[in-house]
GUBADO-201880 format. One record per residue (C-alpha): residue number from 1; residue in three letters; x, y, z. Coordinates in steps of 0.001 Angstrom, whole numbers, plus 500000, padded with zeros to 6 digits. Layout:
GUBADO-201880
ATOM   resi   resn        u        v        w
ATOM    NUM    ala        X        Y        Z
...
This chain:
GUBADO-201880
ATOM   resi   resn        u        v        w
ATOM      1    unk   292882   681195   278499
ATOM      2    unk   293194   683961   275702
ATOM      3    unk   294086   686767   278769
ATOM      4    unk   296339   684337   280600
ATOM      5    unk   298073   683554   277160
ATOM      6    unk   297964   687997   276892
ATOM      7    unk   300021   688133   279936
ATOM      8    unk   302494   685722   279650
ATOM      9    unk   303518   687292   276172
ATOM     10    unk   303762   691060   278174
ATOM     11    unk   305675   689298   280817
ATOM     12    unk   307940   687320   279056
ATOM     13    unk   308125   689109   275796
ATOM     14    unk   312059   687956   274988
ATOM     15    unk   310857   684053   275374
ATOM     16    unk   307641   684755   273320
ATOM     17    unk   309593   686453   270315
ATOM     18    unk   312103   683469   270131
ATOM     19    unk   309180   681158   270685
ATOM     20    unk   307617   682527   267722
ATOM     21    unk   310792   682832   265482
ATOM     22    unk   310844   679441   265791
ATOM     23    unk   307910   678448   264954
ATOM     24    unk   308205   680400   261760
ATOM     25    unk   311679   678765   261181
ATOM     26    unk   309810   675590   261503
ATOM     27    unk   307607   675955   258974
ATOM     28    unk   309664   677931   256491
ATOM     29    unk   311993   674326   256769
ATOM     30    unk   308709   672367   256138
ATOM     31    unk   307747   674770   253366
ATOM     32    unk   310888   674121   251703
ATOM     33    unk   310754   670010   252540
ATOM     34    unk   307567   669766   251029
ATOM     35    unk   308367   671633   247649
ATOM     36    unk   311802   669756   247247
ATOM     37    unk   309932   666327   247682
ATOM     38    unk   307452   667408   244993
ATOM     39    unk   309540   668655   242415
ATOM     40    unk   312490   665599   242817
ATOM     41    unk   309823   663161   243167
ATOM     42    unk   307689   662607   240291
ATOM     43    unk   303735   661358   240620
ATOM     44    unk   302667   658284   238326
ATOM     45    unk   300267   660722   236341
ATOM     46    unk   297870   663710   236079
ATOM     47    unk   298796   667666   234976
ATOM     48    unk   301702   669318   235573
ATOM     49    unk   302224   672288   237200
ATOM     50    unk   302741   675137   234567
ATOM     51    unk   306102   676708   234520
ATOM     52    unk   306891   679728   236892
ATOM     53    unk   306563   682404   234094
ATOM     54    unk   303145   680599   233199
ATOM     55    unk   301175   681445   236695
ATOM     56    unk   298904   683917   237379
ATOM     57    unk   299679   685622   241067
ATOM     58    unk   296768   683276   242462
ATOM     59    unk   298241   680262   240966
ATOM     60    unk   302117   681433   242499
ATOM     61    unk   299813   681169   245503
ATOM     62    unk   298112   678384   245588
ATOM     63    unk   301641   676623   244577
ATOM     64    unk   303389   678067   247057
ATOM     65    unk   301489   676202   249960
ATOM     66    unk   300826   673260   247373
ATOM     67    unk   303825   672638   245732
ATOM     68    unk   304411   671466   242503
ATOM     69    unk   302975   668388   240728
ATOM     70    unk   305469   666938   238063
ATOM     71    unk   304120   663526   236661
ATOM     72    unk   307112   660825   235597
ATOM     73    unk   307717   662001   231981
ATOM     74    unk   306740   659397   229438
ATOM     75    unk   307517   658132   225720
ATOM     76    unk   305646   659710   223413
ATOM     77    unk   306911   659122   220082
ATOM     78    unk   310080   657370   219013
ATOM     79    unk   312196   657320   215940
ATOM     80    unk   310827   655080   213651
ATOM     81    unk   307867   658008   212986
ATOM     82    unk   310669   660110   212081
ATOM     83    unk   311954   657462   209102
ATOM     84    unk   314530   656592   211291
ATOM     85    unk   315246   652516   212159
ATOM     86    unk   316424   651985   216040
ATOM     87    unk   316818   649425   218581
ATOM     88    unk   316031   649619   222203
ATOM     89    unk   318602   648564   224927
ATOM     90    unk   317885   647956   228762
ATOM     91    unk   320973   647673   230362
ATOM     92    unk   321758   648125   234371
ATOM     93    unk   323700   650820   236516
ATOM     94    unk   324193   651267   240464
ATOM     95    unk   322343   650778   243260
ATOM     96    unk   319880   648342   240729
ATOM     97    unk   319195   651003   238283
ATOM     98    unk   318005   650093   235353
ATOM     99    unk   317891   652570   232161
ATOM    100    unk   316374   652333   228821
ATOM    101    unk   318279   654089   225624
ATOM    102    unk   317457   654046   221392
ATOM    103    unk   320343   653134   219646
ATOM    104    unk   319743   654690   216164
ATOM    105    unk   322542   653326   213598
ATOM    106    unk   324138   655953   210724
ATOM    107    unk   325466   654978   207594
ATOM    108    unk   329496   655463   207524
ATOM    109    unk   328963   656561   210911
ATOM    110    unk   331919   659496   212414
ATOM    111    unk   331507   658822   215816
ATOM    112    unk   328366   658155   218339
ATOM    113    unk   326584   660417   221104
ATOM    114    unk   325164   660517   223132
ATOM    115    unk   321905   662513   224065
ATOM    116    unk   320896   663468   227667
ATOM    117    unk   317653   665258   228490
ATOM    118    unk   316616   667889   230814
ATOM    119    unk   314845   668065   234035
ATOM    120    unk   311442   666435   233681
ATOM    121    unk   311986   665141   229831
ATOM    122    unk   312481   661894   228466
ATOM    123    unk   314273   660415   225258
ATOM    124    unk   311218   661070   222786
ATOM    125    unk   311726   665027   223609
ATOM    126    unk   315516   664570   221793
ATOM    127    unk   314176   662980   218722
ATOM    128    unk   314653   666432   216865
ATOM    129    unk   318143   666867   218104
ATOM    130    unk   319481   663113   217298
ATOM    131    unk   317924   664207   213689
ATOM    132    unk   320488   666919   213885
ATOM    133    unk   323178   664557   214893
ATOM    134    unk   322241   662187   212221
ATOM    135    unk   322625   664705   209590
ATOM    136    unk   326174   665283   211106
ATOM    137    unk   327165   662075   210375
ATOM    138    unk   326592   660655   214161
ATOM    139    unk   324716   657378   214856
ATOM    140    unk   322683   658315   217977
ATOM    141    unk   322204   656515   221619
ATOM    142    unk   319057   658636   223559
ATOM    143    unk   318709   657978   227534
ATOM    144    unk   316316   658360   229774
ATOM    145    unk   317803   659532   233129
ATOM    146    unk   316081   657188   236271
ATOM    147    unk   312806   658449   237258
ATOM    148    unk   311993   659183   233553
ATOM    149    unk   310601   657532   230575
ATOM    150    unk   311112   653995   230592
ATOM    151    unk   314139   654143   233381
ATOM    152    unk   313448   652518   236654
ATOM    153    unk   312465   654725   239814
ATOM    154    unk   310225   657923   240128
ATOM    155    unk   312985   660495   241740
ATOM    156    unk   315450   662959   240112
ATOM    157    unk   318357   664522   241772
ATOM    158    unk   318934   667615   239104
ATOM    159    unk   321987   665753   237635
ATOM    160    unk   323819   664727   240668
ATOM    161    unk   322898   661019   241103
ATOM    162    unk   322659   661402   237476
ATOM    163    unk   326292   661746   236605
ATOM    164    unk   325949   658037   237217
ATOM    165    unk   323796   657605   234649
ATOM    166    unk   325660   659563   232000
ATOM    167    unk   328631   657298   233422
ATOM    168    unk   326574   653922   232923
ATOM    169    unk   325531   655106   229370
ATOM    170    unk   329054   655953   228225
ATOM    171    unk   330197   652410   229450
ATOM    172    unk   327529   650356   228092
ATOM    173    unk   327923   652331   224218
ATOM    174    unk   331631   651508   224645
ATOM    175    unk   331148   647751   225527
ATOM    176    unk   328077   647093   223234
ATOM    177    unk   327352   649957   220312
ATOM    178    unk   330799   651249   219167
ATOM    179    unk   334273   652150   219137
ATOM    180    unk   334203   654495   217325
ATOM    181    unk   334847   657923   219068
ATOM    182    unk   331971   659168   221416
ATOM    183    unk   330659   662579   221720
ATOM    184    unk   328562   663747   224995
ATOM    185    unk   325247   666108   224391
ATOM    186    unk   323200   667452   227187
ATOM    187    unk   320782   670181   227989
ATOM    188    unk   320037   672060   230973
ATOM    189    unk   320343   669198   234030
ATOM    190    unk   321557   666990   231315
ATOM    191    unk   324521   668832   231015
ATOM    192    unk   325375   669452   234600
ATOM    193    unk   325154   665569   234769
ATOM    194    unk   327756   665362   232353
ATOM    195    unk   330034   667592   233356
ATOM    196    unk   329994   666138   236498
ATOM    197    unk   330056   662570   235165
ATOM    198    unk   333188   663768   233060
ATOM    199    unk   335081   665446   236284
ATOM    200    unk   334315   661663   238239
ATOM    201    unk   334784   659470   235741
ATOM    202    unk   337305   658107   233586
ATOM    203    unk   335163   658273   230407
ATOM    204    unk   337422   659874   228285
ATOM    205    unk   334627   661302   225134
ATOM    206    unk   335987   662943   222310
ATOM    207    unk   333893   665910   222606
ATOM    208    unk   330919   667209   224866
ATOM    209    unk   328454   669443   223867
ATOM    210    unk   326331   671417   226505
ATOM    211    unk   323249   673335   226216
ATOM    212    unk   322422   676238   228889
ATOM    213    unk   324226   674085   232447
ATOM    214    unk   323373   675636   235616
ATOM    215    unk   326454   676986   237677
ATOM    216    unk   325433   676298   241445
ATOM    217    unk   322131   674363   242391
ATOM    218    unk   321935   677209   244847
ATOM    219    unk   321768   679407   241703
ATOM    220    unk   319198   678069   239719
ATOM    221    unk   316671   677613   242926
ATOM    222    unk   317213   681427   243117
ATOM    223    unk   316539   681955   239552
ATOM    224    unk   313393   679906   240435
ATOM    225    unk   311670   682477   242818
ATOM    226    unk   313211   685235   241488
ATOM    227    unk   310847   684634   238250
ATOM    228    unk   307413   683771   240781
ATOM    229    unk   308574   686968   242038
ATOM    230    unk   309865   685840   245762
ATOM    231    unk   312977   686673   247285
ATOM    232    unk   315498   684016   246946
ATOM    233    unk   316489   684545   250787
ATOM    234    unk   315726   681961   252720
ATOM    235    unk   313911   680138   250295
ATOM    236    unk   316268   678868   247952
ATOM    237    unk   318634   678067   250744
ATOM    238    unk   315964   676006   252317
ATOM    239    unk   314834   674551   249725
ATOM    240    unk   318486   673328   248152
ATOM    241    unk   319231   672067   252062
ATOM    242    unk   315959   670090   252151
ATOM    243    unk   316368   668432   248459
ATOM    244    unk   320065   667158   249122
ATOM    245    unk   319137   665769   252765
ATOM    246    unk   316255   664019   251005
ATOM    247    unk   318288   662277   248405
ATOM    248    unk   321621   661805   250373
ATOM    249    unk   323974   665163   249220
ATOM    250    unk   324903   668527   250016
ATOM    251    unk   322594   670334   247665
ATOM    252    unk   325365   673225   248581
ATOM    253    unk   328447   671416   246834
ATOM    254    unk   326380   670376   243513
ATOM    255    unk   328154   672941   241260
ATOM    256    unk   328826   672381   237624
ATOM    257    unk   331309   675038   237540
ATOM    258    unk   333305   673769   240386
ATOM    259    unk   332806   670437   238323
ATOM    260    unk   334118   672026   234848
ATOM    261    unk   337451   672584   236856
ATOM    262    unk   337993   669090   236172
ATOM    263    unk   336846   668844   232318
ATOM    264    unk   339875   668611   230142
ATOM    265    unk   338291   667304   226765
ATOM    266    unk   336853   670010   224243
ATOM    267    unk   333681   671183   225172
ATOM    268    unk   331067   673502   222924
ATOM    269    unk   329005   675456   225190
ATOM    270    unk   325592   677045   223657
ATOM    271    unk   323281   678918   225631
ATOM    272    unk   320135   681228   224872
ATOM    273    unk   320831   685474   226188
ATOM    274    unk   317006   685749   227271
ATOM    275    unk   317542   682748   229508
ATOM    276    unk   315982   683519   233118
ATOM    277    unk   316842   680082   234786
ATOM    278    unk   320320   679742   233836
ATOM    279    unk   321433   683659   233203
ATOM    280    unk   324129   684190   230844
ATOM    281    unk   326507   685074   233674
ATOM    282    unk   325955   682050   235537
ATOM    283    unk   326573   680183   231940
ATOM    284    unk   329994   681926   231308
ATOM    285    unk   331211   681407   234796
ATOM    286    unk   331063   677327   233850
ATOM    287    unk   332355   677765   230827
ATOM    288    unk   335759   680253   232171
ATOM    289    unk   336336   677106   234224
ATOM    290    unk   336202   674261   231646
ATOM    291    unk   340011   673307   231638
ATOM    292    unk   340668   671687   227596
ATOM    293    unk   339254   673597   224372
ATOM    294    unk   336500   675240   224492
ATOM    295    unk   333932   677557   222172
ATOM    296    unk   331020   679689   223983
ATOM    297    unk   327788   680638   222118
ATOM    298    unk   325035   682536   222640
ATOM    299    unk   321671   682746   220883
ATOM    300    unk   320314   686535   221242
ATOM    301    unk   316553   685591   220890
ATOM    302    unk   316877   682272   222636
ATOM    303    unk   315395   681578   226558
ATOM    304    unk   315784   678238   228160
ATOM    305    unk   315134   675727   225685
ATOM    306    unk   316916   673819   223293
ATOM    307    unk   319529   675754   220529
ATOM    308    unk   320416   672260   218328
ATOM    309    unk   315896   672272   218026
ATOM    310    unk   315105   676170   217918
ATOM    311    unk   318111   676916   215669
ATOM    312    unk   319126   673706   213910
ATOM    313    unk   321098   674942   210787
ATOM    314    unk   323511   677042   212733
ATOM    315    unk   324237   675155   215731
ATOM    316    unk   324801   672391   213398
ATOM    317    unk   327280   674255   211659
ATOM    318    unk   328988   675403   215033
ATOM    319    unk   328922   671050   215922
ATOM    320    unk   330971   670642   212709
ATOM    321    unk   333861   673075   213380
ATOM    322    unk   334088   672430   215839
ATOM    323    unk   334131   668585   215645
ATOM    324    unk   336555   669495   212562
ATOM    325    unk   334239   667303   210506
């Protein structure tokens, strides 16, 4: 069988090169199926998969044929071991959503915002933030996006679905919490959720402050293997096609700074210069196209992680002129 199989490859060497280009096409696609389902669908529990930087070569491996395993991020503190006195809302949002939030009052309150997390947190990791905001002068509302915390479902869509989130948030503080005037804060996919939430919907905040948004979703899956040290062709491509076909989008045409186009209320961008996932390039292009006022910073020893926790006392001083409070 092995010398028939021999021959037929001499004879018909143009069929057997296409035959076998698409095989590997075939499982480059599955490749990049199966690692798009893992890390947009989280598992009820166990270890996470360490973060790219954190892998030894065997590990990029191992998690390269594996994928990753991201467990649904839970609570794991809430405000009232900071001092601070909340109440928790459940209210609903499309397609039977249903999201939790912490609505943490101020006295003589300036305004309300609203806190978004980042890709695989929850509200407890923005309990250090909404201190920050509370010092401001802000009463605080903390979400969890679906799929995390105490939100319904077990999938995340890296801010696109979840511009519908931000947008059910916004509406339920303006019906139920305040009318006073409401700021917007996100990090990371946080922020691309708002940005895109602000460029769909008529929500109409006073302010939005972002922390380190993505530009393309193409972008930030290259970033991805660029720092397991792949090459970002095919893979990324792949795996952005895969993810959005999954969950119902074009991966392709999930781009905060095509969304920022549409952003005409001010917006304070911060953003760490040692940041490999979203490079400081990739951050300025978003912010050149935010339309209204806007203020760029950047933190020289910061990476990917949050400015208003790692730097408190000057970003909070940047919130508050900006905010002219």
């Amino acid at each position: 069988m092995v010398r028939n199989c021999v021959r037929w490859i001499n004879k018909h060497r143009k069929q057997a090169a296409c035959f076998a280009l698409g095989l590997l096409l075939l499982a480059l696609n599955g490749v990049a199926f199966m690692h798009a389902h893992a890390m947009t669908h989280f598992v009820v529990d166990g270890r996470r998969t360490p973060k790219p930087d954190k892998l030894s070569a065997v590990e990029k491996v191992k998690v390269l044929f594996t994928g990753v395993r991201v467990p649904k991020p839970v609570i794991t503190d809430d405000p009232a071991n900071h001092g601070l006195p909340f109440t928790n809302h459940r209210f609903a949002g499309p397609s039977d959503m249903e999201y939790e939030g912490w609505h943490i009052p101020c006295d003589h309150s300036r305004g309300l915002c609203i806190l978004f997390h980042g890709y695989a947190g929850c509200k407890s990791s923005l309990l250090a933030e909404a201190l920050a905001w509370q010092d401001l002068g802000y009463e605080t509302f903390l979400v969890d996006f679906r799929g995390c915390g105490n939100s319904s479902g077990h999938t995340t869509t890296i801010g696109y679905h979840e511009a519908d989130d931000v947008a059910a948030a916004f509406q339920y503080a303006r019906r139920k919490l305040t009318q006073r005037p409401i700021v917007l804060y996100g990090q990371s996919m946080g922020a691309a959720a708002i940005l895109r939430a602000v460029a769909f919907y008529d929500l109409q905040p006073r302010a939005v402050v972002l922390e380190c948004p993505f530009d393309r979703m193409l972008s930030t899956a290259k970033n991805r293997f660029s720092v397991i040290g792949l090459p970002p062709f095919p893979f990324a491509h792949l795996l952005v096609f895969g993810g959005g076909v999954q969950h119902g989008f074009s991966g392709f045409g999930h781009n905060p700074v095509d969304y920022a186009e549409q952003v005409v209320c001010p917006v304070l961008l911060m953003s760490g210069e040692r940041d490999t996932r979203v490079t400081k390039e990739q951050v300025t292009a978003v912010f050149n196209n935010i339309a209204g006022e806007k203020q760029l910073v950047f933190f020289p020893a910061l990476g990917h992680e949050s400015c208003l926790q790692e730097r408190t006392g000057q970003s909070k001083r940047l919130i508050s002129h900006f905010l002219h409070d």
